[in-house]
C-alpha positions as CSV (number, residue, x, y, z in Angstrom):
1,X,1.7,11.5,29.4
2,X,-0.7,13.5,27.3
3,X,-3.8,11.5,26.2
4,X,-5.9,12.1,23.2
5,X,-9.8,11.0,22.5
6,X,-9.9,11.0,26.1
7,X,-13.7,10.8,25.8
8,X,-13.8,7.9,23.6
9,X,-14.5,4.4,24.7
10,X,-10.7,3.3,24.9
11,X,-9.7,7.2,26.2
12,X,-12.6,6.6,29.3
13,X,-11.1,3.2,30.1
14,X,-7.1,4.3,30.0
15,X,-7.9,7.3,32.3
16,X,-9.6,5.1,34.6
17,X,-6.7,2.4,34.4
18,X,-4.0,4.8,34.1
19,X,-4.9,8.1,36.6
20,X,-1.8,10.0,35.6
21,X,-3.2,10.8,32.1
22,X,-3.6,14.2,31.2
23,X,-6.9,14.6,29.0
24,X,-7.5,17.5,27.0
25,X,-10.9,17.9,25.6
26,X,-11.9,18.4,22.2
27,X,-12.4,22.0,23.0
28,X,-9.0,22.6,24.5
29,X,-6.9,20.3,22.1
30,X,-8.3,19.8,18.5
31,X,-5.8,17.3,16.7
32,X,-7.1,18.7,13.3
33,X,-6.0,22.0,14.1
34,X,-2.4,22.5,14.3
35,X,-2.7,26.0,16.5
36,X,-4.6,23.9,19.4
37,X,-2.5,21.2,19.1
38,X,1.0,23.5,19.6
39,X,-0.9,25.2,22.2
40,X,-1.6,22.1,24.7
41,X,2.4,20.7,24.1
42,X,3.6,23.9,25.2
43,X,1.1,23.9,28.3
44,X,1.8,20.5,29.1
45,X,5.0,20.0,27.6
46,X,4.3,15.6,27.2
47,X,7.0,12.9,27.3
48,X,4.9,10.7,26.0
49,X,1.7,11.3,23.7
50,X,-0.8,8.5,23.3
51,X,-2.7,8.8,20.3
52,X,-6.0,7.5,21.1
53,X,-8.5,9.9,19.1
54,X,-10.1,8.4,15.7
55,X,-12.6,8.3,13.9
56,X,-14.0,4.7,13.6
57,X,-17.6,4.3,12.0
58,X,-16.0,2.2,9.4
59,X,-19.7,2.5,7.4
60,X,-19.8,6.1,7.6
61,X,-16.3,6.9,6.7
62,X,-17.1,5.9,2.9
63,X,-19.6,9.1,2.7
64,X,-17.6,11.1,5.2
65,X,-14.2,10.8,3.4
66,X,-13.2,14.3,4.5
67,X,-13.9,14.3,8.2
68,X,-12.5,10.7,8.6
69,X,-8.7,12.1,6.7
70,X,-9.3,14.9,8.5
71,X,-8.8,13.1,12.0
72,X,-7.1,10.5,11.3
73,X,-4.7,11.4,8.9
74,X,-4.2,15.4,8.9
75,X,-4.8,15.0,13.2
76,X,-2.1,12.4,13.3
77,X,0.2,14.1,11.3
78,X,-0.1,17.5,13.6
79,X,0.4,15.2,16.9
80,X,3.2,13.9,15.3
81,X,5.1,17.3,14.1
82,X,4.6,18.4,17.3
83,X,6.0,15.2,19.1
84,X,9.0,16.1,17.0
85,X,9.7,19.3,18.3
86,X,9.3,18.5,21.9
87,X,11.2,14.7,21.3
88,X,8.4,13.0,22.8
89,X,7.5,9.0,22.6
90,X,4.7,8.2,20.7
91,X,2.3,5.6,21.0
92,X,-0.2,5.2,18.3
93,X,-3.0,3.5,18.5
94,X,-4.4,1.6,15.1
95,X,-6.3,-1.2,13.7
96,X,-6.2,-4.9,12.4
97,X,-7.9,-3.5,9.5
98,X,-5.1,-1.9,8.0
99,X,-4.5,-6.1,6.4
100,X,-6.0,-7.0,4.0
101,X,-7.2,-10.0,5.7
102,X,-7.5,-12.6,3.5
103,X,-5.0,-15.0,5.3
104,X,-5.4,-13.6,9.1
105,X,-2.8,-14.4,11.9
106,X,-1.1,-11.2,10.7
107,X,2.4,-10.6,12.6
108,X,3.7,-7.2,13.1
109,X,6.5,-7.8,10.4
110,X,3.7,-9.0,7.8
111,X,2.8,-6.3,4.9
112,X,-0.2,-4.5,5.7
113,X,-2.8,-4.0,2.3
114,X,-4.1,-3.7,0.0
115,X,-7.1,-1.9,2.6
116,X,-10.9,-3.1,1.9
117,X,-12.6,0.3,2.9
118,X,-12.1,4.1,3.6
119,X,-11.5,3.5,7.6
120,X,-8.9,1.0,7.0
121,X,-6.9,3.6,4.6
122,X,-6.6,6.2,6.6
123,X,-5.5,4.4,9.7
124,X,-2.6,2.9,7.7
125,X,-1.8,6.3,6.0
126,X,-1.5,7.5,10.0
127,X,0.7,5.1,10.8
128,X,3.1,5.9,8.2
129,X,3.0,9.2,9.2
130,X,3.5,7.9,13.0
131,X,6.3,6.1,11.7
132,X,8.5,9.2,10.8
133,X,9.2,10.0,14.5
134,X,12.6,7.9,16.0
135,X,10.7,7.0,19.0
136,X,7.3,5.7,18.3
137,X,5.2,2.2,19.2
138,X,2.0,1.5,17.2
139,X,-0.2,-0.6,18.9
140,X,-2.7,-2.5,16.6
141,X,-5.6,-4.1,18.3
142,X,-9.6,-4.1,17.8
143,X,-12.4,-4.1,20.5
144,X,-15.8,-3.6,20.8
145,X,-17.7,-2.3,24.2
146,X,-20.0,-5.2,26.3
147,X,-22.3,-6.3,25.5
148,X,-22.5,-7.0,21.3
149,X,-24.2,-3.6,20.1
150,X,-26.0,-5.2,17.1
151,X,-29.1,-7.5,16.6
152,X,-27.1,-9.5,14.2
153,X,-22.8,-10.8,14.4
154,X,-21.1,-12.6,11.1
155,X,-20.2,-15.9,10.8
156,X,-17.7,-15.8,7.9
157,X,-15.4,-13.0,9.4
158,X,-12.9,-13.8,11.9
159,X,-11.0,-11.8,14.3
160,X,-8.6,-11.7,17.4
161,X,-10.7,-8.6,18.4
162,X,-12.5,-8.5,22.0
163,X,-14.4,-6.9,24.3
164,X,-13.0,-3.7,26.0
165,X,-13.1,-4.8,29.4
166,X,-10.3,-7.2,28.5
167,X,-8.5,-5.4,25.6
168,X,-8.2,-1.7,27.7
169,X,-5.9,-3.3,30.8
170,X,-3.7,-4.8,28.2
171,X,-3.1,-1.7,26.2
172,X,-2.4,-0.3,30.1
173,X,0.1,-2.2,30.7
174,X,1.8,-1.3,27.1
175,X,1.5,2.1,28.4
176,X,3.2,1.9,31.6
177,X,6.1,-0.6,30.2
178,X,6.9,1.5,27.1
179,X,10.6,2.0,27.7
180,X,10.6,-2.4,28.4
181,X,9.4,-2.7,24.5
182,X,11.8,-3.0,22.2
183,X,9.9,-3.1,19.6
184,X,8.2,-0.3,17.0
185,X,5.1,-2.0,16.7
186,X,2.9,-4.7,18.8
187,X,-0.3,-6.4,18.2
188,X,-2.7,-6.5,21.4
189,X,-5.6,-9.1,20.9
190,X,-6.9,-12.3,21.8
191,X,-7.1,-16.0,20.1
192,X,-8.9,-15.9,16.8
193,X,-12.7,-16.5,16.3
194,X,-15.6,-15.5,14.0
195,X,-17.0,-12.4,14.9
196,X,-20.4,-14.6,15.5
197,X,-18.8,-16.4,18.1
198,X,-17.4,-13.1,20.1
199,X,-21.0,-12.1,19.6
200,X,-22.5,-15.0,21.4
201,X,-19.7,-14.4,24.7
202,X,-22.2,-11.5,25.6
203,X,-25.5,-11.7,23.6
204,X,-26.6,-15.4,23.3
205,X,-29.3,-14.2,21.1
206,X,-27.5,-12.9,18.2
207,X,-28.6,-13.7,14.5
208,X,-26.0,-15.0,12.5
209,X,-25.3,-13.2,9.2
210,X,-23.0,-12.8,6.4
211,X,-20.1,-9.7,6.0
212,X,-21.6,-10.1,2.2
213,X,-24.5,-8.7,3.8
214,X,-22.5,-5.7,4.8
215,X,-22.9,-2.2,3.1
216,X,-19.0,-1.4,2.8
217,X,-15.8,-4.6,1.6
218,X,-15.1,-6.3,5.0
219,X,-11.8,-8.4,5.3
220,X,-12.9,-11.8,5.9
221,X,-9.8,-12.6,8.5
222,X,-7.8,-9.8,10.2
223,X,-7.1,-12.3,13.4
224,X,-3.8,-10.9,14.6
225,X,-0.6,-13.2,15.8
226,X,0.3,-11.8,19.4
227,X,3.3,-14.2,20.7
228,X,5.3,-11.3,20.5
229,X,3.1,-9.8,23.1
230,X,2.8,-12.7,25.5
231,X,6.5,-13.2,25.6
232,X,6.9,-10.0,26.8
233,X,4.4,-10.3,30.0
234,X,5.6,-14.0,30.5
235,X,9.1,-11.8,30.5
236,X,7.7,-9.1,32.9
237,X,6.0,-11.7,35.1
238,X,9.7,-13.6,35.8
């Protein structure tokens, strides 16, 4: 299994759960340059790639339009040529915020869009890309690292997102039971809640505020529906 954004929050955590991983750094395997990325399949000649790299400042891609297609549309698409060359399973790692999110409880068969910002475009332009290959899963899920990283949480967004502690073993466990999905796409969360309230599980002392507040569109509910995830573990766990 070749692992990309191996350094990233998510990458750290699935090398740590998962030890087989091969890792390529940055320096070795740069998804937004086709050369590299031909050059680490033929060294390591994957079964399986899991797309982990983004990027995912969701303020900054709105000024940095370029470098945010760049990874995680133009990077995507090179991952994925190459998977189709070497016929490897892809597993593609996106975001709740490729809704619109103005009903939440999104299931996997729901339509995703119209997108609220830059971030949330080019994370559902990757998956249609993604969705090219004949073996594929895209894993849409949302975390944030422990404890809350911000003075201030909003009350009037909600969310299924959680903390990476508990999101990264569930992702793992994707990962290792691939070939028992039988499904293209699967949504990896927990219950629904306000992004305030997830706040206050880790900082008690959190300022409420308003995603009106915020400097880019937020969605205000992008909770995701995840039965089709917990019958599969109830399934495993028989």
């Amino acid at each position: 299994m070749l692992l990309t954004g191996g350094t990233g929050r998510l990458g750290q955590e699935l090398q740590r759960l998962l030890p087989g991983l091969i890792a390529p750094t940055r320096e070795e395997m740069d998804i937004t340059q086709p050369e590299a990325v031909d050059a680490a399949f033929r060294r390591y000649r994957p079964e399986v790639v899991v797309h982990a790299a983004a990027y995912t400042k969701v303020d900054r891609a709105e000024v940095e339009r370029e470098l945010c297609w760049r990874v995680n549309v133009v990077g995507t698409r090179h991952l994925v040529r190459a998977s189709q060359r070497w016929g490897a399973f892809f597993i593609h790692i996106s975001t709740d915020y490729v809704f619109e999110g103005t009903q939440g409880m999104y299931a996997e068969e729901d339509t995703p869009g119209p997108v609220r910002n830059y971030y949330a475009l080019t994370k559902l332009v990757a998956e249609e890309a993604v969705r090219a290959l004949p073996a594929h899963l895209v894993i849409r899920t949302s975390f944030r690292t422990r404890p809350w990283p911000y003075p201030v949480a909003f009350t009037d967004m909600y969310t299924s997102q959680d903390y990476l502690d508990l999101i990264a073993p569930e992702i793992a466990l994707a990962v290792q039971r691939y070939r028992d999905i039988p499904y293209d796409t699967l949504h990896i969360a927990t219950e629904r809640k306000s992004v305030y309230e997830l706040a206050r599980q880790s900082r008690p002392d959190v300022r409420p505020a308003s995603r009106r507040e915020a400097p880019i569109a937020l969605p205000e509910d992008v909770s995701l529906d995840t039965r089709r995830w917990q019958e599969l573990k109830r399934r495993w766990l028989k």
